[in-house]
C-alpha positions as CSV (number, residue, x, y, z in Angstrom):
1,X,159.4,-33.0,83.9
2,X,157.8,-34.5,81.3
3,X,155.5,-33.1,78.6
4,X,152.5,-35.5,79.7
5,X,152.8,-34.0,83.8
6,X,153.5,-30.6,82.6
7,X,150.0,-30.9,80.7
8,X,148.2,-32.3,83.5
9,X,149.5,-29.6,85.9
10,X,148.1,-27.0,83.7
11,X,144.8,-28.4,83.6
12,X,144.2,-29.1,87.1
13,X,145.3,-25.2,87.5
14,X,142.8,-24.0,84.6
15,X,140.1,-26.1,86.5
16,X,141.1,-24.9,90.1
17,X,140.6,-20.9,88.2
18,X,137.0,-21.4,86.8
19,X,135.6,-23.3,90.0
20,X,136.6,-20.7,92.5
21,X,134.5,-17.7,90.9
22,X,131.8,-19.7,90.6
23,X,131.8,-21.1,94.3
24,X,131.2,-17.2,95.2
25,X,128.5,-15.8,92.6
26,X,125.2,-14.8,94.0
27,X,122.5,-16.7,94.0
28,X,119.0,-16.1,92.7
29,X,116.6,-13.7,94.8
30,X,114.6,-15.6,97.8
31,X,110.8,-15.5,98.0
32,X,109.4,-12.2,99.3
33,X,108.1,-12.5,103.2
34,X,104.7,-12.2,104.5
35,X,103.7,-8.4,105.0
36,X,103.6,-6.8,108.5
37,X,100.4,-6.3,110.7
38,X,98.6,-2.3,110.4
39,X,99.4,-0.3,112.9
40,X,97.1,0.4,115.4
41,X,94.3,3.4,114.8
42,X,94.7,6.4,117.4
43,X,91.4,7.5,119.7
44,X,89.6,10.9,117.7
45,X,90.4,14.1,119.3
46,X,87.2,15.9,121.4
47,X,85.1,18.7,119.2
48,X,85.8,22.3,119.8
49,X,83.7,24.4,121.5
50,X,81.3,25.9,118.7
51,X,82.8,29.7,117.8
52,X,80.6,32.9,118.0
53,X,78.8,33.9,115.7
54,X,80.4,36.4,113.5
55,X,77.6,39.3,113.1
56,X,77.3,39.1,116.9
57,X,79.5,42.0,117.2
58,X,77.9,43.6,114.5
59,X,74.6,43.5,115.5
60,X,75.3,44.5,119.0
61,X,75.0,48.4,117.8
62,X,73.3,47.4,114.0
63,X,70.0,46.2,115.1
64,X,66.8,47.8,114.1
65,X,65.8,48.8,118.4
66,X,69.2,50.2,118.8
67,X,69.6,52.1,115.3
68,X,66.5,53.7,114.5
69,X,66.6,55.6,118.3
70,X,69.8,56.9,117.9
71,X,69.5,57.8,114.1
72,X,65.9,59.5,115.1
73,X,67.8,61.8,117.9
74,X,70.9,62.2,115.7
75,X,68.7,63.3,112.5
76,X,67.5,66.1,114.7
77,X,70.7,67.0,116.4
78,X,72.8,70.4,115.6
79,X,75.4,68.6,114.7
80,X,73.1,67.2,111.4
81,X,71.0,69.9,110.7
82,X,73.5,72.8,110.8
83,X,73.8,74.8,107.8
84,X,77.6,75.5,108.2
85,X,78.7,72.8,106.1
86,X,77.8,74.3,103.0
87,X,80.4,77.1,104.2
88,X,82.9,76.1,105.7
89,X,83.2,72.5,105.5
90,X,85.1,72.7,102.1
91,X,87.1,75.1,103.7
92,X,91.1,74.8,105.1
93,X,91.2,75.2,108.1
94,X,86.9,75.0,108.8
95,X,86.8,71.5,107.4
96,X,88.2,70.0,110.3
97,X,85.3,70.3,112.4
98,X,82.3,71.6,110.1
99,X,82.6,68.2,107.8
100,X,82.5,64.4,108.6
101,X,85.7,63.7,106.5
102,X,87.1,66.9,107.2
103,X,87.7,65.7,111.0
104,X,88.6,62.5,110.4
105,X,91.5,63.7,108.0
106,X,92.5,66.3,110.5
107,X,92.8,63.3,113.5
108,X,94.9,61.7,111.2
109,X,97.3,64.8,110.4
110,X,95.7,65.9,106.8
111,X,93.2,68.3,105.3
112,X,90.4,67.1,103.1
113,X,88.0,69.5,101.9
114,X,85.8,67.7,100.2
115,X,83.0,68.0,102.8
116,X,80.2,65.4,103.7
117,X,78.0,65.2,106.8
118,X,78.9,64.4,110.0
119,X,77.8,60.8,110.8
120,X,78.2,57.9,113.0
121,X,81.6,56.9,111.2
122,X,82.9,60.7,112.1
123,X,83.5,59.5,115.1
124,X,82.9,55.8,115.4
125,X,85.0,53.3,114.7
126,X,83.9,49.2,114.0
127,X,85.6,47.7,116.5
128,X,89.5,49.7,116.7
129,X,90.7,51.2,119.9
130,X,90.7,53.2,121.6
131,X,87.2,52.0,123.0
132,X,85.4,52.5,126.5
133,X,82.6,51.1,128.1
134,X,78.4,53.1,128.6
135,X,76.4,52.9,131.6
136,X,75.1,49.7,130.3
137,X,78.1,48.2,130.3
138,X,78.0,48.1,126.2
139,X,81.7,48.7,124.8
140,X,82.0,51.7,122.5
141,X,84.7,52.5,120.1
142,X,85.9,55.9,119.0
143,X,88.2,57.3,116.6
144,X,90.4,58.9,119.8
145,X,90.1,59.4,123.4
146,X,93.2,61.0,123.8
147,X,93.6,64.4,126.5
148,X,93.3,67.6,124.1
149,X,95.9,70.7,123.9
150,X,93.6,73.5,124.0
151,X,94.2,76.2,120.3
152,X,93.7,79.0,122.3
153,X,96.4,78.1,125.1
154,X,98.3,74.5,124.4
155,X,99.4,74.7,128.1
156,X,96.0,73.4,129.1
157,X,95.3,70.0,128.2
158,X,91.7,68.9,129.1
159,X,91.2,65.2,130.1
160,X,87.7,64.2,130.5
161,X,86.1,60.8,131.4
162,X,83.9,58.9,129.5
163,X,85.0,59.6,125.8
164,X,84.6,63.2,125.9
165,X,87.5,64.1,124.9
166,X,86.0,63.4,121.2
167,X,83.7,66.6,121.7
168,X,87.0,68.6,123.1
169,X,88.5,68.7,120.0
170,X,85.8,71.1,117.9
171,X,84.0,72.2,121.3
172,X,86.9,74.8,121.8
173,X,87.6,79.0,121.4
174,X,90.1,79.0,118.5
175,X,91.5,82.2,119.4
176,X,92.8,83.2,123.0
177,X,92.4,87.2,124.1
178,X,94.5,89.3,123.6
179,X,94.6,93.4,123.9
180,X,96.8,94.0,120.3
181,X,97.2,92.4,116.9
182,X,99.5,90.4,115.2
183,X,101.4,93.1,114.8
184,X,101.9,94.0,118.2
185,X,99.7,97.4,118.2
186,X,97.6,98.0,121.2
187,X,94.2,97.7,119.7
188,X,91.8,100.4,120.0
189,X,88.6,99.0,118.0
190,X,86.7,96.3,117.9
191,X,88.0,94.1,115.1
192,X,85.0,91.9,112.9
193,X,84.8,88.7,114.0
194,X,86.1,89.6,118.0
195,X,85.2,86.8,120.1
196,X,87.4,83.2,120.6
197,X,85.2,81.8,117.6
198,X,81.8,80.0,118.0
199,X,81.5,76.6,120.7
200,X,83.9,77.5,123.8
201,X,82.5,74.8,125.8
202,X,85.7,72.9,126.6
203,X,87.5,75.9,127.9
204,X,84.4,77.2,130.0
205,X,84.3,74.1,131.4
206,X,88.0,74.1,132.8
207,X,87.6,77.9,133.6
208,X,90.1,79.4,131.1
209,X,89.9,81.8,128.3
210,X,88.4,84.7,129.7
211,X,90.1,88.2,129.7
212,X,90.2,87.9,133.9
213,X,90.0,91.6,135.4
214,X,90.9,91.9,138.8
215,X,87.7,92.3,141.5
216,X,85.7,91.1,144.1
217,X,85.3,87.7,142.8
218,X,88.1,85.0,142.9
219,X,88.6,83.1,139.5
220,X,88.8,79.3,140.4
221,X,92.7,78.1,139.4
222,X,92.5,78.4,135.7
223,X,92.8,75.4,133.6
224,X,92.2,73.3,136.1
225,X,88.9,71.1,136.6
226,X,87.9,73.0,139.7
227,X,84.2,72.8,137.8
228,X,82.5,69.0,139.3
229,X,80.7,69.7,135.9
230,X,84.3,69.0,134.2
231,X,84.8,66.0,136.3
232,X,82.0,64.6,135.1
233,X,82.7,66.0,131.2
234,X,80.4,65.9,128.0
235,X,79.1,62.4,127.9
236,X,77.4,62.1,131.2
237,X,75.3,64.8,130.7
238,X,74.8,65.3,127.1
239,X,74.3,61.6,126.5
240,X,72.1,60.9,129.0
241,X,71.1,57.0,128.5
242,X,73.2,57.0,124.9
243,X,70.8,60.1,124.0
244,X,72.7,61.3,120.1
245,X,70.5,64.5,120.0
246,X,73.4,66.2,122.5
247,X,71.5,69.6,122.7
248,X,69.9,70.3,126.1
249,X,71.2,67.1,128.4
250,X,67.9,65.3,130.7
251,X,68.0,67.0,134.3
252,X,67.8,63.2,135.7
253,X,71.7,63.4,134.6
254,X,72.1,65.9,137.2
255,X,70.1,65.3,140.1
256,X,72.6,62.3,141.1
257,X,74.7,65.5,142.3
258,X,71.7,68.0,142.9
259,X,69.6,65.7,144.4
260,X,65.9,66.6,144.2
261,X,66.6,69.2,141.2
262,X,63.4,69.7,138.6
263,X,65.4,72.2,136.5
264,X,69.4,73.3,135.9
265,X,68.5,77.0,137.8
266,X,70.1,75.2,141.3
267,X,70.2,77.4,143.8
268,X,69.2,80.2,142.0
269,X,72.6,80.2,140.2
270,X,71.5,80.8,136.3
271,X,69.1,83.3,137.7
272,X,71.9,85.6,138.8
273,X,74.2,84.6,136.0
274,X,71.4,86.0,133.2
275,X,71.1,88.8,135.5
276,X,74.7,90.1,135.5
277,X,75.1,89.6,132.2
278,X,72.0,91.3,130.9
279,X,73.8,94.3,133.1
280,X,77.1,93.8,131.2
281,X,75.1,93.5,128.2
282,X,73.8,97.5,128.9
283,X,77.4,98.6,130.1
284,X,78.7,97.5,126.4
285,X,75.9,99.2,124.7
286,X,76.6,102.4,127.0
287,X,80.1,101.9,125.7
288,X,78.8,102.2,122.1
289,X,80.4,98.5,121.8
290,X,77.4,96.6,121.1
291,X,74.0,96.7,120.1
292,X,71.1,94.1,120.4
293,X,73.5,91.4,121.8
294,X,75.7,92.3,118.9
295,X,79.4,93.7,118.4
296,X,79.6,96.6,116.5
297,X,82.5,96.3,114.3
298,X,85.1,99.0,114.4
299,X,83.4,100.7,117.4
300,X,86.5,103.1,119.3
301,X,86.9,101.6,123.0
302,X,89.3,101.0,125.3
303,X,90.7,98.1,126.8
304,X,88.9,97.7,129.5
305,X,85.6,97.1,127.0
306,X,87.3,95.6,124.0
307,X,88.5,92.7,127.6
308,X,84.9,92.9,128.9
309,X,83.6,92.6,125.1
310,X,85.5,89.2,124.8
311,X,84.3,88.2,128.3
312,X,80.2,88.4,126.7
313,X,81.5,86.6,123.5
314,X,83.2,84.0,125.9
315,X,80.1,83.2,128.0
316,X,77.3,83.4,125.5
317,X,79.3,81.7,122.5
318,X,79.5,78.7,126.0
319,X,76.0,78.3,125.1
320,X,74.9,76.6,128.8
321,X,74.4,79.9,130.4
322,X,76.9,79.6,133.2
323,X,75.8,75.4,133.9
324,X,79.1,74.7,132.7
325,X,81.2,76.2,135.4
326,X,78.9,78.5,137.1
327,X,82.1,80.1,139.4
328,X,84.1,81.0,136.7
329,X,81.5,82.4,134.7
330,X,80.4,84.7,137.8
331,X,83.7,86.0,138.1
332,X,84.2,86.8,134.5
333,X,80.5,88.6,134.5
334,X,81.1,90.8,138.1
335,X,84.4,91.8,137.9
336,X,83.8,92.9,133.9
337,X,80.8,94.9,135.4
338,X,83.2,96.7,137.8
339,X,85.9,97.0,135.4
340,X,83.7,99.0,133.5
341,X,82.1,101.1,136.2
């Protein structure tokens, strides 16, 4: 081949090379398109109902009416004016119940002897549970509601409607009877301070804690609620219409059971009550075991008084004079009276 074709060959080859790469290179960008249409708005949801108003709650207890009546009758109440904080509401053991943060430290499992008043918050709460409802219908929260062991004897547990169960807990003996002493010796004195300790409502009220001699009165089943007045616990009668005072209850709140009632002497029953134990009142002082109303201390007796000695401390340290479970308080007096005769 000659020199001329062989030239020509290669430059049809070197022109066939630079036109294929540029048959395939990209071209310039294209004008942008038109932009889409806006979506379509959706429909507004509906308004909430409007909420409650937050100091509703509050104000159901907080308002002037409701407050000033029930700070009025608690201002004057026992539980307000007694002069056992000073004493023993700084004291282990005392604080529990004679102090406002005494008992709420002992609900929770602690001592604090600090003392302060008992007040609302002793036993109110602001809207925890456990909570229950007045005659009004008006929910109202305490610290607990829970059935009690009695001290004295944890084999009872008292259950009462209504939120009593709050007064349970203090409103107890704190010592159950017993005829020797810690160290097992018969005892043949009277020891200071004899008695099951100040306030044994709850356990008069269930008809327990007595020193029970055998005689011609029946004892209702001990521990049990045989008392109606146990059925019907603290509240309904000592907080008559939300009454805070406490001290004597309103006889309307028993004439829904007594009917046509105009004092708590039904049927005659306190009359006979005060009677027998004025008469068991004489038979201890006979017994050199008390004078004026009063334990002498260290007086020699036997067991039969140092038993009808604790029956006296048990029924006057009730404080109702036999309303709170009239039956069992009649036994206790009689059969004392013929224990000692």
């Amino acid at each position: 081949m000659k020199l001329r074709e062989i030239t020509k060959l290669l430059f049809v080859a070197s022109l066939v090379l630079f036109i294929i790469p540029a048959c395939v290179k990209e071209g310039p960008p294209g004008i942008d398109g038109a932009d889409g249409a806006d979506g379509i708005d959706g429909v507004d949801g509906t308004d909430g109902a409007a909420g409650a108003d937050g100091s509703a709650f509050c104000i159901d207890c907080h308002n002037t009416e409701t407050m000033d009546g029930f700070e009025a009758q608690w201002a004057s109440s026992g539980h307000a004016t007694g002069s056992s904080l000073g004493y023993a509401g700084t004291r282990s053991g005392c604080a529990d119940c004679h102090s406002g943060v005494g008992f709420v430290a002992y609900l929770k499992g602690g001592d604090d002897v600090s003392g302060s008043p008992i007040n609302c918050t002793t036993c109110h709460t602001h809207g925890e549970t456990p909570v229950f409802e007045d005659e009004a219908g008006n929910a109202v929260y305490f610290r607990i509601d829970e059935a009690v062991s009695l001290i004295a004897d944890n084999t009872v547990e008292v259950n009462l409607e209504g939120g009593s169960n709050m007064c349970v807990n203090c409103h107890q003996s704190r010592r159950a009877y017993s005829d020797t002493d810690s160290d097992g010796n018969v005892i043949t004195s009277i020891p200071n301070r004899y008695g099951p300790h100040y306030s044994s409502q709850a356990n008069m009220l269930v008809g327990t804690g007595g020193r029970e001699f055998a005689g011609s009165v029946a004892y209702p089943e001990s521990g049990s609620t045989a008392s109606r007045h146990a059925e019907l616990g603290c509240v309904s009668c000592h907080m008559d219409e939300s009454n805070h005072h406490f001290a004597t209850p309103a006889i309307d709140a028993c004439t829904e059971c007594h009917g046509s009632a105009t004092n708590f002497d039904v049927g005659g029953r306190l009359t006979e009550i005060a009677g027998l134990l004025e008469q068991l009142e004489d038979l201890l002082e006979a017994e050199g075991a008390m004078v004026d109303g009063s334990l002498v201390t260290g007086a020699n007796v036997s067991l039969e008084v140092l038993g009808a000695a604790w029956n006296y401390m048990h029924i006057t340290e009730d404080q109702s004079a036999g309303v709170h479970n009239p039956a069992y308080t009649k036994a206790l007096l009689q059969n004392s009276i013929e224990a000692l005769q």
